[in-house]
N, C-alpha and C positions, 0 to 999 in steps of 0.2 A: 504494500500500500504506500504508495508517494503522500510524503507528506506537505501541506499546505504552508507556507513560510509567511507571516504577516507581520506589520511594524506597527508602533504605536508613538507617538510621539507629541508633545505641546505645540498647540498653535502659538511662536510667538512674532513671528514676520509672514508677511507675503511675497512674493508666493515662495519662500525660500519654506516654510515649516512645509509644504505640500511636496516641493522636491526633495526634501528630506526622507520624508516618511515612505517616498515612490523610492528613493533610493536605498534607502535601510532594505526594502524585501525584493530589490530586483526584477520592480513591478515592470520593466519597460523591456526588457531583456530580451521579452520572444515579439516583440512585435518590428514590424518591417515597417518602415519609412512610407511602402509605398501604400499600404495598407491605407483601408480606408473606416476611421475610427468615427463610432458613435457614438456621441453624449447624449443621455438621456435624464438628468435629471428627476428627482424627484420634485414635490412642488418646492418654488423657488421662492424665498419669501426675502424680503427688501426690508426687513427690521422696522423701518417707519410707519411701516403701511398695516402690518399683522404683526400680532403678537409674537415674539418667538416662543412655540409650545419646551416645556419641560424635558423631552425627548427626541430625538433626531428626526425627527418628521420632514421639514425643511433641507434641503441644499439653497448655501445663503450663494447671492450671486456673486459671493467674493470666492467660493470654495468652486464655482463653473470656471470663472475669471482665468483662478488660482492653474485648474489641470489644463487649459486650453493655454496657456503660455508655458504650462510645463511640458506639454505635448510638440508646442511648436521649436519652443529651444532643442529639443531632442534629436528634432529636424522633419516632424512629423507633417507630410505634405494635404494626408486628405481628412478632411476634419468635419462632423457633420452635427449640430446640436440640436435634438428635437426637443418638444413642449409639447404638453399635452394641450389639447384646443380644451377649452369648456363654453358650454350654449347657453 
């Protein structure tokens, strides 16, 4: 059984605490440049607007910000961020 490697780390810069924590477990390792990566977010919440709940319910749009310049520094070419529509 392959075992799963994860990092944990303090938020205390951007987006350096993010490449930290991708780099502690070798998040970036099998993926190819030319690869075509999707961000899917969960709901995105802008602190001003909603409250932030208790528990990680939210991706704040500093932690989308944060992997989309860490993705692009790496040299990452195709990048695609979806949202969920609501009616």
């Amino acid at each position: 059984m392959d075992k799963t490697v994860v990092s944990l780390s303090q938020y205390k810069k951007s987006p350096d605490s993010l490449i930290e924590t991708i780099s502690l477990c070798n998040g970036l390792e099998d993926l190819n440049v030319e690869d075509q990566v999707f961000i899917k977010p969960n709901l995105v919440g802008y602190g001003t607007i909603f409250p932030m709940p208790l528990y990680g319910i939210f991706t704040t749009t500093r932690l989308v910000e944060d992997m989309i310049i860490a993705l692009k520094d790496y040299g990452q070419k195709g990048l695609l961020l979806v949202k969920d529509l609501y009616i």
